[in-house]
DRENTORNU-488455 format. One line per 4 residues: number of its first residue (from 1); for each residue z, y, x of N, C-alpha, C, O. Coordinates in pm, whole numbers. Each point is the difference from the previous one (the first is absolute). Layout:
BEGIN
NUM = Z/Y/X/Z/Y/X/Z/Y/X/Z/Y/X | ...
***
This chain:
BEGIN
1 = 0/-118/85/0/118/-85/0/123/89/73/-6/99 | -146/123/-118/-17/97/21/85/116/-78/-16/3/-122 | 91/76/170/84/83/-24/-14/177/17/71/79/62 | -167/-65/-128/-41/188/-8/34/119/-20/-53/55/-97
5 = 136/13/165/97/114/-12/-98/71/-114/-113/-46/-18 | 161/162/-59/-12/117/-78/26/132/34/105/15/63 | -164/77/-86/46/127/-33/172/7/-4/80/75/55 | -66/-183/-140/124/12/-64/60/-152/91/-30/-110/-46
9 = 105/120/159/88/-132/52/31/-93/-85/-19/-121/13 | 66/176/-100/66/-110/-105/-102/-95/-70/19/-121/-17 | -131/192/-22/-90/-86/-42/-132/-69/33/-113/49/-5 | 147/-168/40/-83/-85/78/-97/-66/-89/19/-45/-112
13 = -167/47/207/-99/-119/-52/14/-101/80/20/1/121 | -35/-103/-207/-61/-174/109/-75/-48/-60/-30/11/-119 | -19/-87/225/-115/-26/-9/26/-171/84/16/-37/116 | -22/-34/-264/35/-179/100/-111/-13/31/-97/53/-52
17 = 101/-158/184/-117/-104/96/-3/-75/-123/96/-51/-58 | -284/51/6/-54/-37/-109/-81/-149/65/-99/25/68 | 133/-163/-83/-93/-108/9/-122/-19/-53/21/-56/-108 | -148/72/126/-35/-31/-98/-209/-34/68/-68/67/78
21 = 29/-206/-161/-73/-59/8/-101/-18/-105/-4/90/-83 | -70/-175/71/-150/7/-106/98/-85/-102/-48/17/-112 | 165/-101/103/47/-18/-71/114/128/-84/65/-40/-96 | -52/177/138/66/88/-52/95/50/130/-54/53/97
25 = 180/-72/-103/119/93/40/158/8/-71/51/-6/-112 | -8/24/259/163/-33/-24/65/104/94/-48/36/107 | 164/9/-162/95/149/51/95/-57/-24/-13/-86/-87 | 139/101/144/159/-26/-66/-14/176/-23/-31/92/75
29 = 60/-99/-179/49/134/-89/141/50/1/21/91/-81 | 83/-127/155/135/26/42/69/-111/8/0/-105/-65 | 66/150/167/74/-59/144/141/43/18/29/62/103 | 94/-98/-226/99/107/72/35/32/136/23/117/30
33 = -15/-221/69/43/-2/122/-116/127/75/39/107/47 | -177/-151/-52/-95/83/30/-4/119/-61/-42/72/91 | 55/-16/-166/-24/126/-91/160/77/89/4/107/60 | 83/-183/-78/91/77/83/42/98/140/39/113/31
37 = -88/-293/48/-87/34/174/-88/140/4/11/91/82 | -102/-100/-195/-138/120/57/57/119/-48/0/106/62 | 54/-130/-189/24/116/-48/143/122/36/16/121/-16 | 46/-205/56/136/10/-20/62/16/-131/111/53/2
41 = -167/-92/-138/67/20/-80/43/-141/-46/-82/-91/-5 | 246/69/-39/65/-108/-28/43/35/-189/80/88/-31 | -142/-166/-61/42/53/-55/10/-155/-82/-44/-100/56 | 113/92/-210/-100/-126/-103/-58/49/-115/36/100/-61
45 = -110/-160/38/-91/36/-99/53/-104/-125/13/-123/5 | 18/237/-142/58/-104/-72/-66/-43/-151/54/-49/-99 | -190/88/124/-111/63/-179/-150/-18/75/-49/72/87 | 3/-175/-144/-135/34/28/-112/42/-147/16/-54/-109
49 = -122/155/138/-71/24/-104/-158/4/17/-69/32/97 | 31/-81/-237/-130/15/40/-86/92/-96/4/-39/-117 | -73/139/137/-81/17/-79/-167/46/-50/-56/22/107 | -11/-7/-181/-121/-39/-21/-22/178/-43/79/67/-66
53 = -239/-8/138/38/124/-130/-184/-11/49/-44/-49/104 | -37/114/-224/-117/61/11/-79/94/86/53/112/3 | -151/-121/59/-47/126/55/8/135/-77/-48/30/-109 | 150/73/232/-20/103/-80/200/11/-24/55/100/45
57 = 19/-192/-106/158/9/-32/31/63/145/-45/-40/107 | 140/157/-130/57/41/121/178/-38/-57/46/42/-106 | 20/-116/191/143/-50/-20/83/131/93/-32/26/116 | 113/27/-172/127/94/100/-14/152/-41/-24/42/-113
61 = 39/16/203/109/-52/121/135/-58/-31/75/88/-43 | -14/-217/51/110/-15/-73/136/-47/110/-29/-89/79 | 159/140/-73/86/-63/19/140/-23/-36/39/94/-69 | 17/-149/80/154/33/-68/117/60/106/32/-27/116
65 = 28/156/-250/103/79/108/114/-119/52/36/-13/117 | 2/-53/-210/108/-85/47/-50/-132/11/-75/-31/-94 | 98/-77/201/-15/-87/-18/-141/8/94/-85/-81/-38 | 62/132/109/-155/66/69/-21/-172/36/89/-83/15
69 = -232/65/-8/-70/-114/37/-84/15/100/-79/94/-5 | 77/-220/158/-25/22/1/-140/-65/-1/27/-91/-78 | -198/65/118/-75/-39/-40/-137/-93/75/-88/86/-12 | 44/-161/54/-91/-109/86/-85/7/-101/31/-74/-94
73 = -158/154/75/-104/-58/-78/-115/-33/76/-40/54/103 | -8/-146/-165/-179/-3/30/-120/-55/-94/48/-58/-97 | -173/60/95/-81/25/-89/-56/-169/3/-58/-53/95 | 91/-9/-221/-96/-158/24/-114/16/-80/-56/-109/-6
77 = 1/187/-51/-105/-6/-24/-52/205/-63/53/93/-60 | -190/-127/131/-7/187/-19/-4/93/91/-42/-24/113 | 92/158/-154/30/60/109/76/143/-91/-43/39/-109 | 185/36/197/19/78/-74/1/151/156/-2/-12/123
81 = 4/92/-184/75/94/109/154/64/-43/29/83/-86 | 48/-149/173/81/29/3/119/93/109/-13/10/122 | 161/70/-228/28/118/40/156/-78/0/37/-100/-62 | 37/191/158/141/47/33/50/70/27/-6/34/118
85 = 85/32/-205/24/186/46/167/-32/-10/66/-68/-78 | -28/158/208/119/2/56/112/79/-107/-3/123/0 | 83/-181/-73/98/99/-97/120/-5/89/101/-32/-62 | -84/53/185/160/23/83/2/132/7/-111/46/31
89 = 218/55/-52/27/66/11/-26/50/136/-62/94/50 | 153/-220/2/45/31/188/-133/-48/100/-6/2/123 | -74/-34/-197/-126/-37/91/-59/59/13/-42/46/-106 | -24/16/238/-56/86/84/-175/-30/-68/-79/92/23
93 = 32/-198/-92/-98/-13/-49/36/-10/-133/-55/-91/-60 | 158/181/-24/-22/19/-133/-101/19/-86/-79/88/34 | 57/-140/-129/-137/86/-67/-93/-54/32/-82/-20/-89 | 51/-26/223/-147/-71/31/-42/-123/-40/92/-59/-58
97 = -161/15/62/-81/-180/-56/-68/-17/142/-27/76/93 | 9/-239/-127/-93/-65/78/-84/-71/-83/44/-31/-111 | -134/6/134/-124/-48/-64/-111/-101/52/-78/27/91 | 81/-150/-163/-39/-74/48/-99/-95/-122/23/-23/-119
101 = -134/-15/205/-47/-107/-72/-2/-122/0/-55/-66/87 | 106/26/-170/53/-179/0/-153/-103/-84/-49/81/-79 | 7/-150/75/-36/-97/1/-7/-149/-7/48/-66/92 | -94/16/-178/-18/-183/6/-99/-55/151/-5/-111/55
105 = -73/262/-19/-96/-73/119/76/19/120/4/-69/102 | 57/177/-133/63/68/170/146/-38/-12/65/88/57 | 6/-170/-102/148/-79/-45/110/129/33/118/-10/-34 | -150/83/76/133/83/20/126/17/-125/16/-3/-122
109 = 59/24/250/90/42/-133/87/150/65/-41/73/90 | 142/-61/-150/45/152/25/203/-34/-56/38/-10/-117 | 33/3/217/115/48/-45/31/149/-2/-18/89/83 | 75/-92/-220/79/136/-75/135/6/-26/66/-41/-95
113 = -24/120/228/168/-17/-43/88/37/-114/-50/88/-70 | 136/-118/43/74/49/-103/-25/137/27/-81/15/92 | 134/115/-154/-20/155/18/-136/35/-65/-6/99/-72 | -83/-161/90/-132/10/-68/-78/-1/-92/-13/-120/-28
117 = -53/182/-41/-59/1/-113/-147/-51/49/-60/46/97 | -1/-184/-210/-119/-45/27/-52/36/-128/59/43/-100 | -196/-70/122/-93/-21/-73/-169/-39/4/-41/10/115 | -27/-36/-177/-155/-68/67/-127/14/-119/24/-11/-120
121 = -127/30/160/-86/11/-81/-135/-102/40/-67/17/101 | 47/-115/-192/-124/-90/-18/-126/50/36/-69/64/-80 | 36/-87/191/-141/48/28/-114/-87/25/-103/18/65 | 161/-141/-148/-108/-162/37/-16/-8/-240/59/76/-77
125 = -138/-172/45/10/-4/-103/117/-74/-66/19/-1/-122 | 79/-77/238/136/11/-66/51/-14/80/-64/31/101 | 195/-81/-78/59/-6/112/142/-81/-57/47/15/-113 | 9/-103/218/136/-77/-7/77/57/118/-26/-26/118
129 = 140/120/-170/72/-3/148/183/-92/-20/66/4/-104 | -41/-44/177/95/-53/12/127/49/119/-27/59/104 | 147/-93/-142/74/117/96/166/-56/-36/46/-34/-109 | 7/38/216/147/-66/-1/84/112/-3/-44/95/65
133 = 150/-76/-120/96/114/-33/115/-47/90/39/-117/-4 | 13/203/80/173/-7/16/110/18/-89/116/-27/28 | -158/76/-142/140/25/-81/-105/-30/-111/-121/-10/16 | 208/-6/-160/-61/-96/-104/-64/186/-77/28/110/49
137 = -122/-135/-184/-56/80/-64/142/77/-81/101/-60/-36 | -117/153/26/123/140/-49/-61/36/-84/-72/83/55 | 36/-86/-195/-102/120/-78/103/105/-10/-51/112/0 | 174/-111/-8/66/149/-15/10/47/78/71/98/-22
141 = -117/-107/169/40/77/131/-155/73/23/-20/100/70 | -89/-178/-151/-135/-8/47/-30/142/8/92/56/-60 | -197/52/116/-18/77/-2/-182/33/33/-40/-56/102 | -15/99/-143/-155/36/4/-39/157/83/21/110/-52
145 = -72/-128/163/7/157/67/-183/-38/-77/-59/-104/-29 | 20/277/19/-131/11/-2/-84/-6/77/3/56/110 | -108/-136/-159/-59/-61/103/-126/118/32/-88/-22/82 | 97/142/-156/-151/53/-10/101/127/62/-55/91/-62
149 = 131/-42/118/111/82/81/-87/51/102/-46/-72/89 | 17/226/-102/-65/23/113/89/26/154/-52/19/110 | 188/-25/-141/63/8/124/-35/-110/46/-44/5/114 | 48/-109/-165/-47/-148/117/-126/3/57/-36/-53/105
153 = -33/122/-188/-155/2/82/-66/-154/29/-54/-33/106 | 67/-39/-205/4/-121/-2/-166/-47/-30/-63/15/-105 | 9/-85/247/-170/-30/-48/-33/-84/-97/-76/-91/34 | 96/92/-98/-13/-95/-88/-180/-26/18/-68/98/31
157 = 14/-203/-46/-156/-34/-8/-12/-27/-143/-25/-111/-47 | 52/259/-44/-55/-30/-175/-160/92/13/-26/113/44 | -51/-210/-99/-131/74/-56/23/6/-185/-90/10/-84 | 228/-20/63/-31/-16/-156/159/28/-45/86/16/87
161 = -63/-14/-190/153/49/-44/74/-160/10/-62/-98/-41 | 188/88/95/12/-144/10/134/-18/-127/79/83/-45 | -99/-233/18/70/-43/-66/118/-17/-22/38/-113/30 | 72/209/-91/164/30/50/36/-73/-148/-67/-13/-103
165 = 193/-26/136/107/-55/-113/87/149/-62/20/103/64 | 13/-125/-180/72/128/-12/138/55/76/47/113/-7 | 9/-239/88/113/57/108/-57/65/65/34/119/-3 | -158/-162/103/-53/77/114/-46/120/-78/15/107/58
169 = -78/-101/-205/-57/129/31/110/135/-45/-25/120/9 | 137/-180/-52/109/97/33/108/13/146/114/44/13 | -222/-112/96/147/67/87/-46/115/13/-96/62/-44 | 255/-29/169/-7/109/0/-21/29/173/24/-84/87
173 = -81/246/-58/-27/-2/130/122/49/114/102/65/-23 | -151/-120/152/141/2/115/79/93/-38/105/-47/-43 | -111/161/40/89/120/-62/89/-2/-110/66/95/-41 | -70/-226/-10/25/27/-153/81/-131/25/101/-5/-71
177 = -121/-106/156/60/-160/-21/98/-44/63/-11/23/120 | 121/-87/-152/86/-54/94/-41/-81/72/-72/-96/-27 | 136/141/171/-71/-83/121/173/-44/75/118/21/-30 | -177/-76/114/146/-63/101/67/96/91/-79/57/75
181 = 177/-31/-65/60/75/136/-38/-66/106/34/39/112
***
């Protein structure tokens, strides 16, 4: 596995040593012992989720004030571009995202530490992403920053109005949301 610093330290891409022959291909997709070694992060993961959305659904930015999660996703089928914007108070990269494109061809994946607000938008005609949580789902802690916030300055790759749930299309922007000390 390959281990890819960010903008943002905290949030790492990898990228596993992919096997693969005229009969297909094989990755171990996590390794606690390994994920630990490269990363230095020790953590357990105690929720795994999967989900399915249309070309076009943009999911987030979502995280919870209490109970923060934190997050291992990657794309098994599709492709989305996906975001992490820093809600620490005390972090010298407040406010900023990293941005990445995940994939079923290019296997990456992207840890998102707790403190963080995610979210991702379908840019294949559908997409499956799947993603292990550190702390279990909170809907009362949950919180929706806006994802269309021009303080984030966030690239989004929309040629078209994308597909929001009515949580996302009421958050609210950095100025306005509880974030972490």
């Amino acid at each position: 596995m390959n281990v890819l610093r960010t903008a943002i330290p905290d949030v790492l891409i990898l990228e596993p040593a992919v096997f693969g022959d005229a009969r297909g291909f094989f990755f171990e997709s996590y390794n606690q012992r390994r994920f630990a070694e490269l990363t230095g992060v020790t953590t357990s993961f105690v929720q795994d989720n999967h989900s399915r959305s249309a070309r076009g659904v943009l999911r987030g930015l979502h995280y919870q004030l209490r109970q923060p999660q934190g997050k291992l996703l990657r794309v098994l089928a599709g492709e989305v571009f996906d975001v992490c914007v820093d809600l620490r108070r005390s972090s010298p990269t407040f406010g900023q995202s990293v941005c990445v494109t995940l994939s079923a061809d290019n296997h990456r994946q992207v840890w998102v530490p707790p403190g963080f607000a995610h979210g991702f938008v379908v840019t294949s005609g559908s997409a499956d992403l799947a993603y292990k949580a550190t702390d279990y789902y909170a809907p009362e802690h949950e919180r929706s920053l806006l994802w269309s916030d021009p303080a984030l300055a966030i690239p989004w790759p929309l040629e078209f109005s994308p597909l929001l749930s009515v949580k996302d299309q009421a958050g609210l922007p950095l100025a306005q949301a509880e974030t972490y000390a």
